[in-house]
C-alpha positions as CSV (number, residue, x, y, z in Angstrom):
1,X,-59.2,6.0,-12.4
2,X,-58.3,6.2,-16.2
3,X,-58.7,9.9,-17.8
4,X,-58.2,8.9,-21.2
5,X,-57.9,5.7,-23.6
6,X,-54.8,4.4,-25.1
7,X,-53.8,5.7,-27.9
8,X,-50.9,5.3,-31.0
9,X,-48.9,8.1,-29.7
10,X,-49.1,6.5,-26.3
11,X,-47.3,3.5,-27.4
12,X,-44.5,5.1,-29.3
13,X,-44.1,7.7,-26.0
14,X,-43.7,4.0,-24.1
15,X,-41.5,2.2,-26.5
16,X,-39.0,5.8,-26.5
17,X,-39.0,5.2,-22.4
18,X,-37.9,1.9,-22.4
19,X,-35.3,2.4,-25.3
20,X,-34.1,5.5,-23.2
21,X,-34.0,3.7,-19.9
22,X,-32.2,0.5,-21.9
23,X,-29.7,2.9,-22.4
24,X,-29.6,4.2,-19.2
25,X,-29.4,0.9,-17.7
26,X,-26.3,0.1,-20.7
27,X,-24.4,3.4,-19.9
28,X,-24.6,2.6,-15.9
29,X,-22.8,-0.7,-16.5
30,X,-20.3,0.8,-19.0
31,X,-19.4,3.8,-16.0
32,X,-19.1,1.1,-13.2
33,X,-17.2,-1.5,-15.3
34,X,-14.5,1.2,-16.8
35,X,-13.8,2.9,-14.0
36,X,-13.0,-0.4,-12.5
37,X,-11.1,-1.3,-15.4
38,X,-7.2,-0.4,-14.8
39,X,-4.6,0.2,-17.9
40,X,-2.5,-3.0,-16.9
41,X,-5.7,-5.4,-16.5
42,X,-6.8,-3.9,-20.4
43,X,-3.7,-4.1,-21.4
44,X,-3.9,-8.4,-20.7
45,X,-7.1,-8.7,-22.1
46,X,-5.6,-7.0,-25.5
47,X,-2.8,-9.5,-25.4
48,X,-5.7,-12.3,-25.2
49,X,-7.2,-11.2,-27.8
50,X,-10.3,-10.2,-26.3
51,X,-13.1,-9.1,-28.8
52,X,-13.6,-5.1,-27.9
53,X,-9.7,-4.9,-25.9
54,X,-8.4,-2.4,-28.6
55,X,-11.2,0.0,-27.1
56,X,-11.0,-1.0,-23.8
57,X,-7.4,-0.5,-23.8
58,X,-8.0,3.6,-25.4
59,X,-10.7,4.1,-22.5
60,X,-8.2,3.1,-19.6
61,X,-5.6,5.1,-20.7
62,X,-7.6,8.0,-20.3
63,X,-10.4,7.4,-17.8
64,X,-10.9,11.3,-17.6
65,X,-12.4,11.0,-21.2
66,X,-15.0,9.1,-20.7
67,X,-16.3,9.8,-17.2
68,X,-17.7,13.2,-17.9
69,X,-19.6,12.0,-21.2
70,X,-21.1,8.5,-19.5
71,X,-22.5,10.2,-16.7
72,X,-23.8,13.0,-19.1
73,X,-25.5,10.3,-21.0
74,X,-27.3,8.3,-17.9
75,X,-28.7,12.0,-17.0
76,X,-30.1,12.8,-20.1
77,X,-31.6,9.2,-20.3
78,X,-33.1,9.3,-17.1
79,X,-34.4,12.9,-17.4
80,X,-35.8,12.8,-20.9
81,X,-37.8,9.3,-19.5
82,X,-38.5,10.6,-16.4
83,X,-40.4,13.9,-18.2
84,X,-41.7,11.1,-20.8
85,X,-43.5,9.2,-18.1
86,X,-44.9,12.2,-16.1
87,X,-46.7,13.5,-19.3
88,X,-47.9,10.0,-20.0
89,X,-49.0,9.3,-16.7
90,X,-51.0,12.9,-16.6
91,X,-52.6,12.2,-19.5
92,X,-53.5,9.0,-18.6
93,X,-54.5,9.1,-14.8
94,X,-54.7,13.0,-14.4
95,X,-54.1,14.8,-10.9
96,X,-52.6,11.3,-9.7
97,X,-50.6,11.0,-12.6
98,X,-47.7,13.0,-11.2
99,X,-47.8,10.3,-7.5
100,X,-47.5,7.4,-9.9
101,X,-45.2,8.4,-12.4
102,X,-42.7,9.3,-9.5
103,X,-43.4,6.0,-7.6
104,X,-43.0,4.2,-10.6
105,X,-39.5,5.4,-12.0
106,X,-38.2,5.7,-8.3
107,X,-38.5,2.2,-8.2
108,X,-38.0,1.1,-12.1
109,X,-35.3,3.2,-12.3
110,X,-33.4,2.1,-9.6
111,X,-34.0,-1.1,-9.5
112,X,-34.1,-2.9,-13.2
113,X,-31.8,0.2,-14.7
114,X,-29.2,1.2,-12.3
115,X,-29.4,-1.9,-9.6
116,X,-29.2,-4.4,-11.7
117,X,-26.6,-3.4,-14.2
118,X,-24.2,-1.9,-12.0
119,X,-24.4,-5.0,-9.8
120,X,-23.9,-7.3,-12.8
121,X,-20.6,-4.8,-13.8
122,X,-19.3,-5.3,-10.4
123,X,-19.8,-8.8,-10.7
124,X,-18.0,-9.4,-14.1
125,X,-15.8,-6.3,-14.9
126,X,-14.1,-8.0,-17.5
127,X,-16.9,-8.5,-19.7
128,X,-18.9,-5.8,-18.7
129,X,-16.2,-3.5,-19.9
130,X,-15.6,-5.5,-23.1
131,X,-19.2,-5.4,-24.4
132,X,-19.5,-1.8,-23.5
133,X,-16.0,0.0,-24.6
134,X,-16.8,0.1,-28.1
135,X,-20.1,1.2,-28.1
136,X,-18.5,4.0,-25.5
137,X,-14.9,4.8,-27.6
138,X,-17.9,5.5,-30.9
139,X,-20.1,8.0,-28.8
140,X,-17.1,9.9,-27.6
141,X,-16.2,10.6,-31.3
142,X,-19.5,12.2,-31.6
143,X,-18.7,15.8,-31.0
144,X,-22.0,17.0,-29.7
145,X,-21.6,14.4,-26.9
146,X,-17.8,15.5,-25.9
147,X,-18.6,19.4,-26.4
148,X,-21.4,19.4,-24.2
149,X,-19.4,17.4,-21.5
150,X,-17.0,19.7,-21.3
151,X,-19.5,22.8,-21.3
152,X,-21.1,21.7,-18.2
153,X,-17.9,20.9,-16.4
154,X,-16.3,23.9,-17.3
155,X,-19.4,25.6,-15.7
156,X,-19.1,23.5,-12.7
157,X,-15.8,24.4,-12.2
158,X,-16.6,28.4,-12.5
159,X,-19.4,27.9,-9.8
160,X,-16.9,25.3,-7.5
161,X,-14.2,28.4,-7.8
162,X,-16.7,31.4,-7.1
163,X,-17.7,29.8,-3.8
164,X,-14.7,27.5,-2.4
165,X,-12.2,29.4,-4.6
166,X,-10.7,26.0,-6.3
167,X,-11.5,23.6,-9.4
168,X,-12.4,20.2,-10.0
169,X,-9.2,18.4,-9.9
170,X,-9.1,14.5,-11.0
171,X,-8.6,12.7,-7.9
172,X,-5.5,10.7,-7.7
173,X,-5.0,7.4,-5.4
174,X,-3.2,7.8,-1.9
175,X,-1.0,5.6,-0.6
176,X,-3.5,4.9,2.2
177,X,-6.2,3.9,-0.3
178,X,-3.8,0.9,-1.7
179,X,-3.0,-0.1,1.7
180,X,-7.2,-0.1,2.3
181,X,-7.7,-2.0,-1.1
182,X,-4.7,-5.2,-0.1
183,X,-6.4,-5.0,3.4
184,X,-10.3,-5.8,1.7
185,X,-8.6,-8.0,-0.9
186,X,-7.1,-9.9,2.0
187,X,-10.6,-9.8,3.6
188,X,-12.3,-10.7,1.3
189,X,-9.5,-14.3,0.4
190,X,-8.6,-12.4,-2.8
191,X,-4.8,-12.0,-1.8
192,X,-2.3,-14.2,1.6
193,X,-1.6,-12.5,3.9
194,X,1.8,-12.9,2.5
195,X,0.9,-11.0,-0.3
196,X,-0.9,-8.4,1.6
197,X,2.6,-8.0,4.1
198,X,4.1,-7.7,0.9
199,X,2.6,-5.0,-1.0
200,X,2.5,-2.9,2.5
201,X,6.2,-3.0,2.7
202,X,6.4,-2.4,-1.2
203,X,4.3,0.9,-0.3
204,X,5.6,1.9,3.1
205,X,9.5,1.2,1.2
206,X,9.4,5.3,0.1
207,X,9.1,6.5,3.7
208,X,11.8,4.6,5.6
209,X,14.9,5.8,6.6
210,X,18.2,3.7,7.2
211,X,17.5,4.1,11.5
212,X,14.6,1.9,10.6
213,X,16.7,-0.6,9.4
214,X,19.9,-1.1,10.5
215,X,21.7,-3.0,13.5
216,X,21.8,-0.8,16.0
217,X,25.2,0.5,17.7
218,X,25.0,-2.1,20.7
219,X,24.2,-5.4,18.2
220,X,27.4,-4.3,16.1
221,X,30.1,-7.3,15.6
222,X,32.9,-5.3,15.1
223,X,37.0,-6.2,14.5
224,X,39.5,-3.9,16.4
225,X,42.4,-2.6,13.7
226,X,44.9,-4.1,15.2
227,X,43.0,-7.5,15.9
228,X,45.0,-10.5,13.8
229,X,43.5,-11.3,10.1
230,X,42.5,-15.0,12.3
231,X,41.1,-13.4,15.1
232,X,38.9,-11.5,12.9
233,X,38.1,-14.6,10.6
234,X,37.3,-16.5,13.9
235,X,35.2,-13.5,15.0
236,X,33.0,-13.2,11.3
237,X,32.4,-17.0,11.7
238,X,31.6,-17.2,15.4
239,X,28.8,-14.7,14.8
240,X,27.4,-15.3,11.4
241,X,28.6,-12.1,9.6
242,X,29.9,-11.9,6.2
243,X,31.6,-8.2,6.9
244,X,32.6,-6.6,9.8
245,X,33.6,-2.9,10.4
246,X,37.0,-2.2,11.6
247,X,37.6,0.6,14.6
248,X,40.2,2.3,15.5
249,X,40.4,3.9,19.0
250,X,36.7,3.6,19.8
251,X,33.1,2.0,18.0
252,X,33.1,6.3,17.0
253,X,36.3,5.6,14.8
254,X,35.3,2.9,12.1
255,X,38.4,3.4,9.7
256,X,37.6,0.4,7.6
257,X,35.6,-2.6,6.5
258,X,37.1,-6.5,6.3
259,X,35.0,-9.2,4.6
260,X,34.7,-12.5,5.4
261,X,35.8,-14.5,1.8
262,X,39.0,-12.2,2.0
263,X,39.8,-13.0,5.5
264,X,39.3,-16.9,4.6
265,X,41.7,-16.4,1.8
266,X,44.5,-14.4,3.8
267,X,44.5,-17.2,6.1
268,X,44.5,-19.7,3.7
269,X,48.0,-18.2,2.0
270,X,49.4,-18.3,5.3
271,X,49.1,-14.7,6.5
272,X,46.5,-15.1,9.4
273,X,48.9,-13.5,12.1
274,X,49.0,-10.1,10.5
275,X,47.3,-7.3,11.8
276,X,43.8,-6.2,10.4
277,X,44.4,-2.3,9.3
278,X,46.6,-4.1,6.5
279,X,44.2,-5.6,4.7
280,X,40.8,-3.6,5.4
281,X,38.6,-1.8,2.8
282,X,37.4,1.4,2.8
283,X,34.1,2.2,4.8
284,X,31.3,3.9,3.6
285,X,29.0,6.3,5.3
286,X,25.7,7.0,5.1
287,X,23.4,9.5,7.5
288,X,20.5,7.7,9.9
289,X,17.8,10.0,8.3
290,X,18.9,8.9,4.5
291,X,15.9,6.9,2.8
292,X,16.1,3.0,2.6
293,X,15.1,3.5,-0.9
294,X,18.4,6.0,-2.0
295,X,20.8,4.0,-0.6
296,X,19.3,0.5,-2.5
297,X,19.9,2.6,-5.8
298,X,23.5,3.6,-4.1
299,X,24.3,-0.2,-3.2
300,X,23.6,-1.0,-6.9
301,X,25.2,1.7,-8.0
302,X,28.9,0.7,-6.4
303,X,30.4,-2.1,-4.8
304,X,29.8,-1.8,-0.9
305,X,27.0,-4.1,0.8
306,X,27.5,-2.6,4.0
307,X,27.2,0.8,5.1
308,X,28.2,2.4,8.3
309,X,25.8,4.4,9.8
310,X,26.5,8.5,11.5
311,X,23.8,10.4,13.6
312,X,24.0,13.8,13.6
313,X,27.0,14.3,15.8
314,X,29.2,12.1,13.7
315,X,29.0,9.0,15.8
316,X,28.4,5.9,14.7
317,X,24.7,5.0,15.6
318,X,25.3,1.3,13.9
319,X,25.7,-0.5,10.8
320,X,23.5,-0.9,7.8
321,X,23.7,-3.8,4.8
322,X,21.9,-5.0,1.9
323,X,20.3,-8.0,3.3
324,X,18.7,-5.5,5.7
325,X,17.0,-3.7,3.0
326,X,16.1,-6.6,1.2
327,X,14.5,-7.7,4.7
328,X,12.5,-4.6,5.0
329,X,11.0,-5.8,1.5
330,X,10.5,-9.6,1.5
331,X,11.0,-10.1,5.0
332,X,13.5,-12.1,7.5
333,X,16.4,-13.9,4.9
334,X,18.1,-16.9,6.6
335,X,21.3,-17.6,4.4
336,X,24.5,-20.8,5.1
337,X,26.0,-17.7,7.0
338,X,23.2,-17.0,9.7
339,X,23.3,-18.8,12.9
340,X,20.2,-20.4,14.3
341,X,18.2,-18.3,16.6
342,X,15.4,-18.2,18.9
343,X,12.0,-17.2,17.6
344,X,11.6,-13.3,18.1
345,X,7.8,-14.0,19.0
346,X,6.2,-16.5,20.9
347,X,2.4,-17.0,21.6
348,X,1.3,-17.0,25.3
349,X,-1.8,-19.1,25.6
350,X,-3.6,-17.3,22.6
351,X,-4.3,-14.2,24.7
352,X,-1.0,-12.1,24.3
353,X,2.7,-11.9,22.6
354,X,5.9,-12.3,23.8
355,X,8.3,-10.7,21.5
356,X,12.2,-9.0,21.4
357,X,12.3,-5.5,22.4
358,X,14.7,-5.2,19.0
359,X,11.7,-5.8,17.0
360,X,10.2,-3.0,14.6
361,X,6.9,-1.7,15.6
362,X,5.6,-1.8,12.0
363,X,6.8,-5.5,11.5
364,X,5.1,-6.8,14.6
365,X,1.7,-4.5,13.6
366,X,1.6,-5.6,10.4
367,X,2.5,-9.4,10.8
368,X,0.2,-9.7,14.1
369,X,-2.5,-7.0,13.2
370,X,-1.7,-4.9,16.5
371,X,-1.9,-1.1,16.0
372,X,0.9,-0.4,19.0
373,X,1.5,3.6,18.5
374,X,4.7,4.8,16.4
375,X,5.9,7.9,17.0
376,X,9.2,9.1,17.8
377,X,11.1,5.6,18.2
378,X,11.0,2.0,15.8
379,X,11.1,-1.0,18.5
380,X,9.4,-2.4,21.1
381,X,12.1,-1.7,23.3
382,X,12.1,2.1,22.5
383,X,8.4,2.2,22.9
384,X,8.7,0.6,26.5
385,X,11.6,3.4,27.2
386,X,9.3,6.2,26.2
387,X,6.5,4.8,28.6
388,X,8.8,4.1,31.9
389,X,10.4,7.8,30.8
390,X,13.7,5.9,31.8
391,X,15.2,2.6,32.4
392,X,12.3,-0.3,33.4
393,X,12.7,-2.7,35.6
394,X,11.9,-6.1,35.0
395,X,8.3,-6.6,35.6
396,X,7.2,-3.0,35.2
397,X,3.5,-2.6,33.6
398,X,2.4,0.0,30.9
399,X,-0.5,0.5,29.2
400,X,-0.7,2.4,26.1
401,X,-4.3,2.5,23.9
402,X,-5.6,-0.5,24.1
403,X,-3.1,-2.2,25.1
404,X,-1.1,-3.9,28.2
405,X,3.3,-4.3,27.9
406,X,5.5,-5.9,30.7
407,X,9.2,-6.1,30.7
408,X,9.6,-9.8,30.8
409,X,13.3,-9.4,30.6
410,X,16.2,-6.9,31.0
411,X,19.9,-7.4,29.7
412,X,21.4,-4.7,31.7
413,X,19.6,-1.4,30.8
414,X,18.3,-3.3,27.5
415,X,14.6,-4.7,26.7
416,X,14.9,-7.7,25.9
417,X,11.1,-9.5,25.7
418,X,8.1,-7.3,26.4
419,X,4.8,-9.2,26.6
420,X,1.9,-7.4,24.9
421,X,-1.8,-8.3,25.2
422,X,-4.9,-6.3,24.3
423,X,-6.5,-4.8,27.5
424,X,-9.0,-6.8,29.4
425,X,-7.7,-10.0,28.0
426,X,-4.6,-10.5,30.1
């Protein structure tokens, strides 16, 4: 039931709502679009000449600027319309003013001024951000608007450190939170899968270390010192290898490094029957632990492309290159030196995967979306050992999460192929 008529002062309270609720609505797209916005993707809409870039590009420089002030802005908007509508409503419908005034901003409020325009921002970022960067880069030059902002959050952060003895502290991005973002993009057809692999290895690059990496101690094709320069050159060809580490008295003493161009060449002038130690280069060292990352910067840094490898006794725990590296980047690199080899990974009738126990356990998780545990070795082969707690036989069953691996087949005391399928589907 109505409790008064309509009057002048009614209409000009309405018209102020919806102007403050427009603006509501205007400053929730501007806040969803920019913080969307990133400096790089600003930084190609200023090159195309984009009407409101120059703006854009000052906002995403400094997204810390305009947060505060935006969401400052929506509250007042909302508040001051909110009280607006309750005093309107009162007058208007008395006692059941207050019910229908709250019913009726719940649901405008939401839905046509904070819905609708934050949905259309998501939508089209580009020119969501472009029509509202201006309008935003002006009000922040309005020092009533900024010196307010930072009032209240300097008050927020008093009251955050009285009770949990810290401030507010601008959130930065983890390197979990990329890895999420390729995985949705990849989800959602934005990126390949390529591309997704890629940007993974890109981010996991920081965190590996050279053990992760290199050719192991027992896949080494090595050249004794006193082998003959043709022996050797028959040796690098036979295998595929474009340098080969030299050893002394045992694979512990590598005194030297031959490559495969200057053993052609020694040959070729006639002096293929001299002894190797002649003619070797020196060998570099580098520890297991060292990062992948370092030792790329080292590579570039000097001439050596292969790297011998030490644990922490000293001994040689296997050999290291720049092709390796390279691989843990872009993936496996088949050059006119490789020799052909059998696929690592075969499917077995859709429902499991039989791969080489010399296969890294990130590579096979993130080309074959497995999540096999990591956690104290880098293959397949080492994860099997850890299981059996000793040397498998051919055969042998584990289970580890959710997952079933047999030892399809041994070399010796090596994994070979370990067949993996998800539990309850073998």
């Amino acid at each position: 039931m109505i409790a008064a008529t309509w009057t002048g002062s009614d209409t000009a309270l309405s018209l102020t709502v919806l102007v403050l609720l427009i603006l509501s609505g205007f400053f929730a797209m501007a806040e969803t679009s920019l913080v969307r916005m990133n400096k790089s993707r600003a930084r190609s809409l200023k090159e195309q000449s984009k009407r409101g870039s120059k703006a854009l590009v000052k906002l995403a420089e400094a997204p810390e600027k305009f947060l505060n002030p935006l969401l400052l802005l929506v509250l007042i908007c909302q508040l001051v319309s909110a009280t607006m509508v309750g005093v309107l409503a009162s007058r208007l419908f008395g006692a059941a003013g207050l019910l229908i005034s709250t019913i009726s901003e719940v649901v405008v409020i939401f839905v046509i001024f904070e819905a609708i325009p934050k949905n259309f921002a998501v939508q089209h970022p580009d020119s969501s951000a472009l029509a509202t960067a201006p309008v935003v880069a002006a009000l922040l030059n309005f020092w009533p608007i900024r010196w307010l902002s930072k009032l209240l959050l300097a008050v927020a952060q008093g009251v955050i450190r009285m009770f949990f003895g810290a401030g507010v502290t601008v959130a930065r991005m983890t390197e979990d939170e990329v890895l999420a973002m390729a995985d949705v993009a990849h989800e959602d057809e934005a990126i390949e899968s390529d591309e997704r692999n890629f940007i993974r290895s890109v981010i996991e690059f920081g965190d590996t270390i050279v053990r992760e990496v290199m050719v192991p101690r027992i896949d080494m094709v090595d050249v004794s010192s006193k082998s003959s320069v043709r022996s050797a050159l028959e040796t690098a060809i036979e295998t595929g290898r474009s340098r080969l580490p030299v050893l002394g008295e045992s694979v512990d003493d590598v005194v030297g490094i031959v490559n495969l161009r200057h053993l052609a060449g020694l040959v070729a002038d006639g002096k293929g029957e001299e002894v190797v130690e002649d003619h070797m280069g020196e060998a570099s060292f580098v520890p297991e632990t060292k990062r992948v990352a370092s030792l790329l910067t080292q590579i570039r840094q000097g001439t050596s492309h292969l790297f011998v490898v030490v644990d922490e006794y000293g001994g040689t725990a296997g050999v290291v290159t720049l092709e390796d590296i390279l691989e843990e980047l872009v993936g496996e690199i088949t050059d006119e030196s490789d020799l052909p080899q059998d696929d690592d990974v075969e499917m077995v009738d859709g429902a499991g995967l039989v791969v080489s126990g010399r296969l890294n356990i990130d590579d096979v998780n993130n080309e074959y979306e497995l999540d096999l545990p990591k956690d104290g070795w880098d293959t397949v082969g080492g994860l099997v050992l850890d299981l059996a707690g000793g040397v498998p036989s051919q055969g042998d069953v584990f289970e580890v999460d959710n997952y079933v691996m047999t030892v399809v087949r041994m070399d010796g005391r090596r994994i070979e192929e370990v067949l993996i399928e998800k539990l309850g589907e073998q």
